[in-house]
VEXMARZA-836799 format. One record per residue (C-alpha): residue number from 1; x, y negated, z negated. Coordinates in Angstrom, 1 decimal. Layout:
BEGIN
MINU  num       X       Y       Z
MINU  NUM       X       Y       Z
...
***
This chain:
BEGIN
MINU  num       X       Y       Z
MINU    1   100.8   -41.5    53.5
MINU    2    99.7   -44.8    55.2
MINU    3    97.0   -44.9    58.2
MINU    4    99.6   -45.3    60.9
MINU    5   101.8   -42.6    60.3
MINU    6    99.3   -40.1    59.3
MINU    7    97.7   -40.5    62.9
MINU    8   101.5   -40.4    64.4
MINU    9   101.7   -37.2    63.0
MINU   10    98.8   -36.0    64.3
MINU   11   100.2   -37.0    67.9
MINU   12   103.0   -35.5    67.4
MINU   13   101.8   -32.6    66.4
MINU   14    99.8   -32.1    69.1
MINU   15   102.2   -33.1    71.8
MINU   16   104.3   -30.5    70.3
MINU   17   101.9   -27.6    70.3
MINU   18   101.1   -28.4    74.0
MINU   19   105.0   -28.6    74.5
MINU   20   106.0   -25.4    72.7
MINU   21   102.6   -23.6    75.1
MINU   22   104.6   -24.9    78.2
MINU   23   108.1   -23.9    76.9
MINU   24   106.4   -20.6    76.1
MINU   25   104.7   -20.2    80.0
MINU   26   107.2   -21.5    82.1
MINU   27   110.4   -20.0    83.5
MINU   28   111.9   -18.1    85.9
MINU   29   108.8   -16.1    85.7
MINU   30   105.4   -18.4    85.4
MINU   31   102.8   -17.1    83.2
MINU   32    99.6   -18.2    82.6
MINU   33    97.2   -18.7    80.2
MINU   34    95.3   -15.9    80.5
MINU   35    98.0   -13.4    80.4
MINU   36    99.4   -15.5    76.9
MINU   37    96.3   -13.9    75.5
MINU   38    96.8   -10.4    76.9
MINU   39   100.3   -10.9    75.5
MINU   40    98.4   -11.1    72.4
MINU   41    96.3    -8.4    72.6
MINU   42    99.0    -5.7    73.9
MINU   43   102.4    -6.2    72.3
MINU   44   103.6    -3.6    74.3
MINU   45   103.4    -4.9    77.2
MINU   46   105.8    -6.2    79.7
MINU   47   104.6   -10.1    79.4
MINU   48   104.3    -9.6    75.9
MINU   49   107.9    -8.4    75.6
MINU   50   108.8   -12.1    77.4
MINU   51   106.8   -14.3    75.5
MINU   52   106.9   -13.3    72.0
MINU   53   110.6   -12.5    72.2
MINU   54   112.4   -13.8    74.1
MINU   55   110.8   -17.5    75.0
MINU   56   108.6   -17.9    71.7
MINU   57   112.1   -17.8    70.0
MINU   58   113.7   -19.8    71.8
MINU   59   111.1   -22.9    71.5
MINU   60   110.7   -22.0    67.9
MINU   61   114.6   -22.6    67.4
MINU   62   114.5   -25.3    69.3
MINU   63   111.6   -27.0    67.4
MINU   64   113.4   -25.9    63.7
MINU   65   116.9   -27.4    65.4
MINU   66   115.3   -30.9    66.8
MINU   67   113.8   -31.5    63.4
MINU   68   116.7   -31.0    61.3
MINU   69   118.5   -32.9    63.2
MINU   70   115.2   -36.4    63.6
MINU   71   115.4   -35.5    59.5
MINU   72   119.1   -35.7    59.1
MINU   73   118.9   -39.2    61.2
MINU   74   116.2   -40.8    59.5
MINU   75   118.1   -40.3    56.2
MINU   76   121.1   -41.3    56.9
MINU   77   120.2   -44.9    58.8
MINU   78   117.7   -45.8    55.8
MINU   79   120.8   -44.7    52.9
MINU   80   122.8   -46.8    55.4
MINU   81   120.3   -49.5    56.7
MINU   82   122.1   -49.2    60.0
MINU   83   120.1   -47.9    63.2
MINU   84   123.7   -46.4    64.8
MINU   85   123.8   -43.6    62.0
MINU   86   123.5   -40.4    62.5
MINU   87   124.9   -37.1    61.3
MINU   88   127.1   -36.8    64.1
MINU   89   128.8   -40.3    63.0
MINU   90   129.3   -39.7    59.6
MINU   91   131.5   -36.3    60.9
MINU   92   128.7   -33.7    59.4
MINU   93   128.1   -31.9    62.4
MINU   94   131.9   -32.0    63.7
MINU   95   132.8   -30.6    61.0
MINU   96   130.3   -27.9    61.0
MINU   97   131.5   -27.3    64.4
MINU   98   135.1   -27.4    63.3
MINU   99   134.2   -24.6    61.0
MINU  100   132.1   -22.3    63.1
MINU  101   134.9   -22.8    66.2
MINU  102   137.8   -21.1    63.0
MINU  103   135.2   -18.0    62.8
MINU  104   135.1   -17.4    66.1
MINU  105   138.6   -17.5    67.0
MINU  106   139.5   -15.1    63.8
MINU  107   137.6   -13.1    65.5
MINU  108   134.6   -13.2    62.8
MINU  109   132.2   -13.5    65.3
MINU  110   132.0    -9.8    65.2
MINU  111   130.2    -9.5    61.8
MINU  112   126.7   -10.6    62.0
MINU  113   126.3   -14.4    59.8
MINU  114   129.3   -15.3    59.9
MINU  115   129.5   -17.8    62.4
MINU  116   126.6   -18.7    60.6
MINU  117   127.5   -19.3    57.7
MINU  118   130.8   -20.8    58.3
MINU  119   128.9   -23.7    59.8
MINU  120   127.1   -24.0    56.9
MINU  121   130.6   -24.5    54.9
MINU  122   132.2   -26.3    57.5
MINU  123   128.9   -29.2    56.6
MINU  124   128.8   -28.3    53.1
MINU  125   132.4   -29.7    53.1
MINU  126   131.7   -32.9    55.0
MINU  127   128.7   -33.4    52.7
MINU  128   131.1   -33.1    49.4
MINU  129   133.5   -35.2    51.0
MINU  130   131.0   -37.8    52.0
MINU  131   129.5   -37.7    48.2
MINU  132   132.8   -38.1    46.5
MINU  133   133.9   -40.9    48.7
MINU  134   130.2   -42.7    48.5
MINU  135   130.5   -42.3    44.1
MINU  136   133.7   -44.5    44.6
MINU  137   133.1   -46.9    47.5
MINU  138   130.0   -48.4    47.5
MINU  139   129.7   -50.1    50.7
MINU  140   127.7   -48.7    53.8
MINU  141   130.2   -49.7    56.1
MINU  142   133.2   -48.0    54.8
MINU  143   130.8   -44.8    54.2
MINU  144   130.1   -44.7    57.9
MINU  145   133.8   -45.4    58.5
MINU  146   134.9   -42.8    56.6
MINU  147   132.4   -40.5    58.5
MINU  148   133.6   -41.8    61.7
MINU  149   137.6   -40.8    60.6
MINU  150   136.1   -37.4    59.5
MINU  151   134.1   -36.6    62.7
MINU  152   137.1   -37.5    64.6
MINU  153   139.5   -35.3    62.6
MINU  154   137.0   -32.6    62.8
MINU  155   137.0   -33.0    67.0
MINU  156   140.3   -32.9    66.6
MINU  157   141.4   -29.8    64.7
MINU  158   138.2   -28.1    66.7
MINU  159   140.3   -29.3    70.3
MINU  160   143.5   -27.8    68.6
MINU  161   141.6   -24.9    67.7
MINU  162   140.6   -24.5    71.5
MINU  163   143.8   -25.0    72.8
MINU  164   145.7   -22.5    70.8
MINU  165   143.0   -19.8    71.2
MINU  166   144.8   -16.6    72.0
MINU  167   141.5   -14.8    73.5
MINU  168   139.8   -16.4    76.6
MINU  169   137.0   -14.7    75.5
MINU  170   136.9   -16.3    71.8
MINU  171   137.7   -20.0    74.1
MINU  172   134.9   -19.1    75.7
MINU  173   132.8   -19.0    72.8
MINU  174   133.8   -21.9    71.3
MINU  175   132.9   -23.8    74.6
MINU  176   129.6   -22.4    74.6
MINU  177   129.1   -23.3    71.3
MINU  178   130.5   -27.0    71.7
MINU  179   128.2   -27.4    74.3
MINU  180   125.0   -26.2    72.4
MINU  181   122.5   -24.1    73.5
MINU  182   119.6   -22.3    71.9
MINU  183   118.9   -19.6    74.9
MINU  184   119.1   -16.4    74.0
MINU  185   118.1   -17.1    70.5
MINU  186   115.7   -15.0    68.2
MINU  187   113.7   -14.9    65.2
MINU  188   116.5   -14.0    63.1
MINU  189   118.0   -17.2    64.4
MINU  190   114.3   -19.2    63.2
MINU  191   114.9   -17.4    59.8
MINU  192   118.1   -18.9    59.6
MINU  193   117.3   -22.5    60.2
MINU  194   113.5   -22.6    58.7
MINU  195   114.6   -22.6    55.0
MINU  196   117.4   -25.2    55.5
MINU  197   115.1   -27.4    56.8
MINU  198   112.6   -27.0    54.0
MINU  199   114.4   -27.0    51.2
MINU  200   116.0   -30.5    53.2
MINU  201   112.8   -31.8    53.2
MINU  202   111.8   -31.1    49.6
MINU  203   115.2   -32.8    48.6
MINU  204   114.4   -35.8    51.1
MINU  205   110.9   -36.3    49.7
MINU  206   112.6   -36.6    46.4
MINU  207   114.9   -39.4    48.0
MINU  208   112.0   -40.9    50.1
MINU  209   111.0   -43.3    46.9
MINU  210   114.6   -44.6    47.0
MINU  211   115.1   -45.2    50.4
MINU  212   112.1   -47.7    50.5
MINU  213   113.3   -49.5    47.4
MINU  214   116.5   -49.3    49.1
MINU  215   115.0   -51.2    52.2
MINU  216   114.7   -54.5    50.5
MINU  217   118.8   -54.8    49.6
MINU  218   121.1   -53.0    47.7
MINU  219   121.5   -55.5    44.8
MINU  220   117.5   -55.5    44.3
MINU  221   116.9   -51.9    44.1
MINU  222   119.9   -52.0    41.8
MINU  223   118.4   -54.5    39.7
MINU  224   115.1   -52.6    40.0
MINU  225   116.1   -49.7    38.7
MINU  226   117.5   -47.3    41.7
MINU  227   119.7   -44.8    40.5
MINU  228   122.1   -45.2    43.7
MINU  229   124.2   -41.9    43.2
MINU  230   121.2   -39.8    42.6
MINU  231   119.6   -41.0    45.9
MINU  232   123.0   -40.6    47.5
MINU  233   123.2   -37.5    46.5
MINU  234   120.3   -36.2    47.5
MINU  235   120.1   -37.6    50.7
MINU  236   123.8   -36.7    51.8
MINU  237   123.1   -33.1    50.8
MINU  238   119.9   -32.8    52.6
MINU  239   121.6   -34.2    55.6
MINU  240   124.4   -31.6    55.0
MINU  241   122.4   -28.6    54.6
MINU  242   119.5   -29.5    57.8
MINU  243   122.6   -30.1    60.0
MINU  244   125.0   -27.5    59.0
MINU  245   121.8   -24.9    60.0
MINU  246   121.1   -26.7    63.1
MINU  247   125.0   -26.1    64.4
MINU  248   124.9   -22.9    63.0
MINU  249   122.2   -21.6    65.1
MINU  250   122.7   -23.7    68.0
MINU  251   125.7   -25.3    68.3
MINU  252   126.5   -29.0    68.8
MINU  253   123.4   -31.2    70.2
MINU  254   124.1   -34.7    69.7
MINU  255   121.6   -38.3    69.9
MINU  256   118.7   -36.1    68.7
MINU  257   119.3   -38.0    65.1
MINU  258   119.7   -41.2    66.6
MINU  259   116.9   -41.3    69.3
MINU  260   114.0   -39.6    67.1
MINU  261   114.1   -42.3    64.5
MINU  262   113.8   -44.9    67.0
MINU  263   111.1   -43.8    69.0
MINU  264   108.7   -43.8    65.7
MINU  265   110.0   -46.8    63.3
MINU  266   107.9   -48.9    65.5
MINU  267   104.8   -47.3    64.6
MINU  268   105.7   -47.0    60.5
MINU  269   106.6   -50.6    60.7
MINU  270   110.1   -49.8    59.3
MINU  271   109.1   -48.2    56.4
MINU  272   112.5   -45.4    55.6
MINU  273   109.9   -43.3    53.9
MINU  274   107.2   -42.7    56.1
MINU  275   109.9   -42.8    58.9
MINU  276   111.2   -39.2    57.8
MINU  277   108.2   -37.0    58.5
MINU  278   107.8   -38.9    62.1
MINU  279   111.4   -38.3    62.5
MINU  280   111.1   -34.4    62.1
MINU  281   108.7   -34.3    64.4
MINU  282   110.0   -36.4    67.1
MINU  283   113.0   -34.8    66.6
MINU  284   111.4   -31.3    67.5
MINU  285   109.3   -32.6    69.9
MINU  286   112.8   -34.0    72.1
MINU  287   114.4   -30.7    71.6
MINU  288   111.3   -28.1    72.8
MINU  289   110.9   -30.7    75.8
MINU  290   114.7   -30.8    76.7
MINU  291   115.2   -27.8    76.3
MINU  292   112.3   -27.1    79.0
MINU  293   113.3   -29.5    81.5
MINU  294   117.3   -28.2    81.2
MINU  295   116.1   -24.7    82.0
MINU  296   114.1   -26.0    84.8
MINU  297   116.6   -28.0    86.4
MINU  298   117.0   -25.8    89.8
MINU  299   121.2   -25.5    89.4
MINU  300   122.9   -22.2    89.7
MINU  301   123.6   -21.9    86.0
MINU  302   121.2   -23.1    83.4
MINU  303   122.2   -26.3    81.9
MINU  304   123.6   -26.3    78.3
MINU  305   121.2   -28.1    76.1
MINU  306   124.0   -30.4    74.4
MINU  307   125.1   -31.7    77.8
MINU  308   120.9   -32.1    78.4
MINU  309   120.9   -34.2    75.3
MINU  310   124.1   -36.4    75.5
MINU  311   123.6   -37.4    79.7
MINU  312   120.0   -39.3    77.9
MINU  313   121.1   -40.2    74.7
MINU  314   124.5   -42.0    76.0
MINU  315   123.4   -44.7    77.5
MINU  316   120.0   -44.9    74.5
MINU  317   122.9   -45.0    71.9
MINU  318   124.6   -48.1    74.3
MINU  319   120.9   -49.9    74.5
MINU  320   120.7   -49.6    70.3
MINU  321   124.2   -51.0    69.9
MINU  322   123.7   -53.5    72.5
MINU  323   120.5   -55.0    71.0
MINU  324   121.8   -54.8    67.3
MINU  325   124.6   -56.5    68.6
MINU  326   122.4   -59.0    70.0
MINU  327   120.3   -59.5    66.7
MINU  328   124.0   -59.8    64.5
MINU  329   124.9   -62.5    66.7
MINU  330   121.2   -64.3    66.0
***
């Protein structure tokens, strides 16, 4: 690890260890420091019973979530050299959605994963899709077209989905869970997402090699060496498995893959490897804090953390696209 990013990490660990203390004190009830410890010390009692399971879990989430989602972004624009990539383009977490939104309207919500894991199947899907179409196209451009076609398939069948729902109570759901959220979350939920994410890491750090080779053109790591499919492969299924967890434990939060990369490439000085650790981090670090300033927000109901995400990512997604734009036509 270079100089730069190992003291970005630092940062950003530290800003989201002060981040998850304030996500842990505040709410509708303010605690303070002093009775964090006591929380500590007595597990039995009443502040303790807040803290540890009800808010703790709910930043934790949200941290595990956020990173998935600054990994899954960082992968995808170095495979793709393009800064607009993201999961959410290339149709991985629609169709997770897509997937988890046919559970709950078959009523599967009742049995205790399965929601769950139908996310996971719905991205495991993309992912294969995505990996069989990359083997036989080889441009980055039609890849991300592709993904665009799937994502908006995927929002498709899910709106079909919503409108044919027999059960207001299962359309509910499904709008809760289009919206994304991660209150009300617990450790099981943590459980779910933690191993996705590592074993998506191990496979990235696998890929990270590639995607720096990668950096300096196509036809040069070809010539060099770069086994393309292999670092396709593992960098699709990474992306497929860190996202299909995120949705499955909290639904659809988009701009989170976009944004993270952005706010650290600066400081690797563009280098696709070092940007994927940064990325995770930022990632979590966007997450724990919006998640903290959408449940502070005085409104009458607490604001879904997906709607949080898109109102500042939206117009950061138009500023990318309007500068690249910019730089194509230099």
């Amino acid at each position: 690890m270079t100089r730069a990013p190992a003291r970005l990490t630092v940062v950003l660990t530290g800003l989201i260890a002060a981040a998850a203390v304030l996500g842990i004190l505040l709410g509708e009830t303010l605690f303070g420091m002093a009775q964090m410890i006591q929380a500590f010390n007595d597990p039995a009692s009443g502040p303790a019973e807040v803290l540890w399971q009800v808010r703790a879990p709910r930043v934790a989430t949200a941290l595990m979530v956020g990173a998935a989602l600054g990994l899954s972004g960082a992968v995808m624009q170095g495979l793709l050299r393009n800064p607009l990539a993201d999961p959410g383009v290339l149709g991985i977490s629609a169709s997770a959605a897509l997937a988890a939104a046919a559970a709950i309207v078959l009523g599967a919500a009742a049995i205790p994963g399965a929601v769950e894991v139908s996310a996971l199947i719905g991205a495991a899907l993309a992912g294969a899709l995505l990996i069989v179409f990359a083997a036989r196209v080889r441009s980055p451009e039609a890849l991300i077209l592709f993904g665009v076609a799937l994502s908006s398939f995927a929002g498709a069948a899910t709106a079909l989905i919503f409108n044919l729902s027999p059960s207001p109570i299962a359309t509910a759901e499904v709008m809760s869970w289009l919206l994304g959220s991660v209150q009300n979350r617990s450790w099981i939920d943590v459980a779910w997402v933690t191993p996705a994410v590592v074993v998506a890491g191990a496979l990235v750090a696998l890929a990270a090699p590639g995607l720096r080779m990668l950096s300096l053109g196509e036809e040069t790591a070809r010539t060099s060496g770069l086994p393309m499919a292999r670092l396709r492969l593992l960098a699709l299924l990474a992306t497929a498995l860190a996202t299909g967890a995120a949705v499955a434990v909290a639904g659809v939060i988009g701009f989170v893959g976009l944004a993270a990369p952005h706010l650290v490439r600066r400081a690797v000085r563009g280098d696709p490897g070092g940007l994927l650790l940064p990325s995770a981090l930022a990632g979590g670090l966007m997450l724990v804090v919006a998640d903290l300033l959408a449940r502070m927000t005085p409104t009458d109901q607490e604001l879904k953390l997906g709607v949080f995400t898109a109102l500042v990512g939206a117009p950061l997604f138009a500023l990318i696209a309007w500068r690249a734009a910019r730089e194509w036509r230099l």
